[in-house]
GULUM-571538 format. One record per residue (C-alpha): residue in one letter; x, y, z; residue number from 1. Coordinates in Angstrom, 1 decimal. Each point is the difference from the previous one (the first is absolute). Layout:
! residues N
{'A' {X Y Z} NUM}
...
END
This chain:
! residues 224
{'X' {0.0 0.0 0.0} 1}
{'X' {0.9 3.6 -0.7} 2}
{'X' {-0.6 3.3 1.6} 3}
{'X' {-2.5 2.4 -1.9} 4}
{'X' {3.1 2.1 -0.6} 5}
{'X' {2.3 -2.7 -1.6} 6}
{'X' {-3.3 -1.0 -1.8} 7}
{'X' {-0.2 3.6 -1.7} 8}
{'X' {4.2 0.0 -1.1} 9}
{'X' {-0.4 -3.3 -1.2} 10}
{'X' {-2.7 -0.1 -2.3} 11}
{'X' {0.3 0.4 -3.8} 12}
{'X' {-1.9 -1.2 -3.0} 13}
{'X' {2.0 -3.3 -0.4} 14}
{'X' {0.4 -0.8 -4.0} 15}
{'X' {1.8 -3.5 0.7} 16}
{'X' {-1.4 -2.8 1.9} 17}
{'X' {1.3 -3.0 1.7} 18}
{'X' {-1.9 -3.7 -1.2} 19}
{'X' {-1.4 0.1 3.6} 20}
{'X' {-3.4 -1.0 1.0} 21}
{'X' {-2.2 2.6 2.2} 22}
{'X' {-1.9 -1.7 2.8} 23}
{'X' {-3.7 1.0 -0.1} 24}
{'X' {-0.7 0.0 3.4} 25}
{'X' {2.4 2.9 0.3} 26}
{'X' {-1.4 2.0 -2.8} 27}
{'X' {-2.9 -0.6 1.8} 28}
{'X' {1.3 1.5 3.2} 29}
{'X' {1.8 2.8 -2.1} 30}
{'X' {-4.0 1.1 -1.3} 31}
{'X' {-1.9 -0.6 3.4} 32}
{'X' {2.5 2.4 1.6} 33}
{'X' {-0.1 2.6 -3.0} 34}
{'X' {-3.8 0.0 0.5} 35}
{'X' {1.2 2.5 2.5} 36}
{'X' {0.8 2.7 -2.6} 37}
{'X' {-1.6 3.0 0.3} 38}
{'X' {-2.3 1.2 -2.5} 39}
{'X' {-2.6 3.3 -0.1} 40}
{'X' {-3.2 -0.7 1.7} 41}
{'X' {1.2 -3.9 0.8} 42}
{'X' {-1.1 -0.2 -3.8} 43}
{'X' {2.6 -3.2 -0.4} 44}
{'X' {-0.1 0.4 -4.5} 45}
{'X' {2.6 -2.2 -0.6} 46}
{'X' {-0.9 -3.6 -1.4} 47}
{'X' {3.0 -2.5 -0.9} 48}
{'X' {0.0 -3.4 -1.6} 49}
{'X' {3.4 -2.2 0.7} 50}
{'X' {1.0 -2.5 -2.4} 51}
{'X' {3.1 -2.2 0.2} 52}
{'X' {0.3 -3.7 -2.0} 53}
{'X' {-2.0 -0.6 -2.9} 54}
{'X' {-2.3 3.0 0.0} 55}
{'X' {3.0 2.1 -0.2} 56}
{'X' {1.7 -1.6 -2.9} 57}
{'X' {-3.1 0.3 -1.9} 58}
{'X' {-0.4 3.4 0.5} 59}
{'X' {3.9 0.6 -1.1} 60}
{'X' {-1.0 -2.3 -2.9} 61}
{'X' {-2.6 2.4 -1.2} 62}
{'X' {2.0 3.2 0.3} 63}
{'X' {3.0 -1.6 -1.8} 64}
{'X' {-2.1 -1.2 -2.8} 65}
{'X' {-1.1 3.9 -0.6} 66}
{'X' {3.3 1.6 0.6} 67}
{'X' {1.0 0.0 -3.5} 68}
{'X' {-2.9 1.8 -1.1} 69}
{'X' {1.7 3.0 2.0} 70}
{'X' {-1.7 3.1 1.1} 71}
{'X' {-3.1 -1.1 -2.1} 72}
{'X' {-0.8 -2.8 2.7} 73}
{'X' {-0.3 2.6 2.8} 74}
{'X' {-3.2 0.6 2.2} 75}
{'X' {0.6 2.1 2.6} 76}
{'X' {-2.6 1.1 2.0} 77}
{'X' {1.5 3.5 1.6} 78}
{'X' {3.5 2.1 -1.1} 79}
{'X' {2.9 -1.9 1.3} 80}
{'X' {1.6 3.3 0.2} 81}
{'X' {-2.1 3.5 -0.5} 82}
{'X' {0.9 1.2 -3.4} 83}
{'X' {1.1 3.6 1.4} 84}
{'X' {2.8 -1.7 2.2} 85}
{'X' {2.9 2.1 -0.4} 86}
{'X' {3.3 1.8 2.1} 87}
{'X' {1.1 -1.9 2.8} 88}
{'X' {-2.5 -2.7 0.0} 89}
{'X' {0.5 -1.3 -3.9} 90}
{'X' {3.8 0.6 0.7} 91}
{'X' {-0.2 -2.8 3.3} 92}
{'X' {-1.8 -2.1 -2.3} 93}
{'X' {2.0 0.3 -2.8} 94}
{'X' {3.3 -0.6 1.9} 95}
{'X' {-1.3 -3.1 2.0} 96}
{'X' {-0.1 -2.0 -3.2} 97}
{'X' {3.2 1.5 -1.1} 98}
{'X' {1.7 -1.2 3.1} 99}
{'X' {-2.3 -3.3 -0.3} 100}
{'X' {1.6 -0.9 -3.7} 101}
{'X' {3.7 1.4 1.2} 102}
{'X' {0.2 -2.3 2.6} 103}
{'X' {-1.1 -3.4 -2.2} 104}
{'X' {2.3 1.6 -2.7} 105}
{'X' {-2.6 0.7 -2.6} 106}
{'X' {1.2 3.3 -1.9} 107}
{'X' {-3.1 2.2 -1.6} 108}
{'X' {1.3 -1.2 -3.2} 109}
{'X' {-1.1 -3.6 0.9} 110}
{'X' {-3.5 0.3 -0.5} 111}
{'X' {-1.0 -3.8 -0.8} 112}
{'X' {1.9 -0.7 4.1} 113}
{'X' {-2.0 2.9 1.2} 114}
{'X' {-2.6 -1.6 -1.6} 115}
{'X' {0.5 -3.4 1.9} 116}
{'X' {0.5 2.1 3.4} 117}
{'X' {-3.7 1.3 -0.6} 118}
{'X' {-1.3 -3.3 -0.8} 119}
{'X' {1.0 -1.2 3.0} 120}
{'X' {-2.4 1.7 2.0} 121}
{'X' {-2.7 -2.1 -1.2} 122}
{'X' {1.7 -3.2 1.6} 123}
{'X' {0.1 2.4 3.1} 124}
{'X' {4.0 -0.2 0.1} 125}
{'X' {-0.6 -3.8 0.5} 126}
{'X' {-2.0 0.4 3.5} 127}
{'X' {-1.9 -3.8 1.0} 128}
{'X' {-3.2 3.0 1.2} 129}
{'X' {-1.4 2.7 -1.7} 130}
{'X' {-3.1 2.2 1.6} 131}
{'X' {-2.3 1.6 -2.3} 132}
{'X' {-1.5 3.7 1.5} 133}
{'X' {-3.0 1.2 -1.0} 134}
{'X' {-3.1 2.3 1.1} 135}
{'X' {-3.5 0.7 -1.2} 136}
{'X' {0.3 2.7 -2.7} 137}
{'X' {-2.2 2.7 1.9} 138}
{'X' {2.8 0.7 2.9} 139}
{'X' {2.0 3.4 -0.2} 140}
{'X' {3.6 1.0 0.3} 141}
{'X' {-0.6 -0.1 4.0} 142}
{'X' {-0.7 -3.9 0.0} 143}
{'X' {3.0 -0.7 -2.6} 144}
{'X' {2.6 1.5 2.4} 145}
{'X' {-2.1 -2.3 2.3} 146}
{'X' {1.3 -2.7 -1.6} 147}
{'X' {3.1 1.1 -0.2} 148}
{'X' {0.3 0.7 4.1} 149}
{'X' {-0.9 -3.7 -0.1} 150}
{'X' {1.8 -1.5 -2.5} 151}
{'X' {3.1 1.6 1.5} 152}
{'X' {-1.1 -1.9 3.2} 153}
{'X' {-0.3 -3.2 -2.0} 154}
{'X' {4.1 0.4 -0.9} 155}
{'X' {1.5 1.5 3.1} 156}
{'X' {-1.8 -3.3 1.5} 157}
{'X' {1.2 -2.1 -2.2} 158}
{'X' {3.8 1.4 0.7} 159}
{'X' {-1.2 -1.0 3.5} 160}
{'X' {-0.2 -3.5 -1.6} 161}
{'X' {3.2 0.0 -1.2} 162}
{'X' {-1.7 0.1 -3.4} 163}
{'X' {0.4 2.7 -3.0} 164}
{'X' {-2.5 1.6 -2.8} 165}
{'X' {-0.2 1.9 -3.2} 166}
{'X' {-3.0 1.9 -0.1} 167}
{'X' {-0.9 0.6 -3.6} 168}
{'X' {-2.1 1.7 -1.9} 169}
{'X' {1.0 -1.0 -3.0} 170}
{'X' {-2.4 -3.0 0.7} 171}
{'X' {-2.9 2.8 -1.2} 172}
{'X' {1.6 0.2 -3.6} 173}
{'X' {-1.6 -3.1 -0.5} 174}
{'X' {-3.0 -0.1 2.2} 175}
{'X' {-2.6 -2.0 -2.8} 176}
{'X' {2.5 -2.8 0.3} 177}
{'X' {0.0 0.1 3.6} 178}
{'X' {-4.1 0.4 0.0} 179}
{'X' {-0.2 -3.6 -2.4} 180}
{'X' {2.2 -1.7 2.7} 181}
{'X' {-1.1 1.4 3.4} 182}
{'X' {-3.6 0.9 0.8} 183}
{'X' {0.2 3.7 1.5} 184}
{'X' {-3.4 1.4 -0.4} 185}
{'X' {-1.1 2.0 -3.1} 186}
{'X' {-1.0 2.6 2.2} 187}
{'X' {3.9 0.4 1.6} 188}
{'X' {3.1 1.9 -1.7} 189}
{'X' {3.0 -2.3 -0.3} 190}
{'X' {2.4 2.0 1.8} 191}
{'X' {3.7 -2.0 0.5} 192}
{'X' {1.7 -3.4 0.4} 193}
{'X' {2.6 -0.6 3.1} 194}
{'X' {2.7 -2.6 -0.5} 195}
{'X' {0.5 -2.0 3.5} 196}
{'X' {2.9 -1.7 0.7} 197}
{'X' {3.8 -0.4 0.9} 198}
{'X' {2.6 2.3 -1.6} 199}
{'X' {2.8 -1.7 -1.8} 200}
{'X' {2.7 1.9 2.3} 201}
{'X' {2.6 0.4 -3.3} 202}
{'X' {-1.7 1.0 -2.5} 203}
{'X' {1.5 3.4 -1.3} 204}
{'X' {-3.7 1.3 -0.4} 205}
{'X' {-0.9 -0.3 3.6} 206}
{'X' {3.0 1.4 1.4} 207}
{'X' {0.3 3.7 -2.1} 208}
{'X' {-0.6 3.1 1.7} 209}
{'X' {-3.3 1.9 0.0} 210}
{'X' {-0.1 3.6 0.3} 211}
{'X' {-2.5 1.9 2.5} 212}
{'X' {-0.6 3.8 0.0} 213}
{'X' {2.0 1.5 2.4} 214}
{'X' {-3.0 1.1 3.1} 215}
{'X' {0.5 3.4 -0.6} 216}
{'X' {-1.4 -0.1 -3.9} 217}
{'X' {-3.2 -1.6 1.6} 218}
{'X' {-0.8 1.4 3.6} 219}
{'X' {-0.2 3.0 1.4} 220}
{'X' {0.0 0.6 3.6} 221}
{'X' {-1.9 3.2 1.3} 222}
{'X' {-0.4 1.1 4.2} 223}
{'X' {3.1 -2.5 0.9} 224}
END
């Protein structure tokens, strides 16, 4: 077990998995505890399917069969990323993935390896669990940060575990894919997936740096 602190430092989207087996019974802990998230008006939006095994590989199947078909397979249900992003935000963004592809040695030039790299996401970087987010379509932008008070919950737990996750919204580039395998409601959004497992401790792309703003670019203290 870890300390919430240690929990905090040590968490980051893991893109490399170990060939490890999750135990459901602590998943199951992981979410009975999380239930504990906070949420406006004890509203509780968030809705999650877990698949491991055989649903899981079918639902990779499907998204592999339409990847060629590039951006034309697509079916988001909400903007990944609002089209005005721009100054500091699009630059954190950008770099990330720079830093991402410098670190498995894929230079900008080698677009059929960044390729792969992005294909990757839909075997969820090779995680034995992946949990599917979604909500019904009428809740507002107070009920999606909801959701992501408790899906933060979810992963500092699961660092409690000794376990790791990727939470990823690319999962939503492909949500009809995800709808013909999983039965969320017609009614929900399809938000995100979350890989769940072990890291793989060496690989180069779970080890690089990640930048933060520096506090004083995003808080201001006033009366102190």
């Amino acid at each position: 077990m870890v300390d919430v602190s240690e929990a905090v430092s040590s968490r980051r989207t893991i893109r490399a998995f170990l060939d490890k087996p999750v135990d459901e019974a602590v998943l199951r802990r992981v979410l009975e505890q999380a239930q504990r998230a906070p949420s406006g008006g004890n509203v509780q939006p968030w809705n999650a399917t877990v698949l491991s095994g055989e649903p899981l590989k079918r639902l990779i199947a499907a998204v592999a069969e339409a990847l060629p078909q590039g951006r034309a397979a697509f079916s988001m249900e909400y903007d990944i990323y609002p089209k005005g992003l721009d100054g500091r935000y699009e630059d954190y963004r950008f770099n990330v993935g720079e830093l991402m592809y410098a670190a498995l040695g894929i230079p900008r030039e080698d677009k059929k390896g960044r390729l792969a790299q992005f294909a990757a996401n839909f075997r969820a970087f090779g995680a034995p669990v992946l949990m599917l987010v979604h909500t019904p379509g009428y809740m507002g932008p107070p009920q999606w940060s909801d959701i992501g008070m408790w899906l933060q919950t979810v992963m500092l737990l699961l660092r409690g575990e000794g376990l790791d996750s990727a939470p990823q919204e690319a999962w939503a580039m492909y949500s009809r894919q995800v709808r013909e395998c999983v039965a969320i409601p017609e009614d929900h959004i399809f938000f995100c997936g979350v890989g769940i497992g072990y890291r793989d401790p060496d690989a180069p792309i779970n080890t690089f740096d990640v930048p933060r703003a520096p506090l004083s670019q995003v808080v201001r203290f006033e009366g102190f």
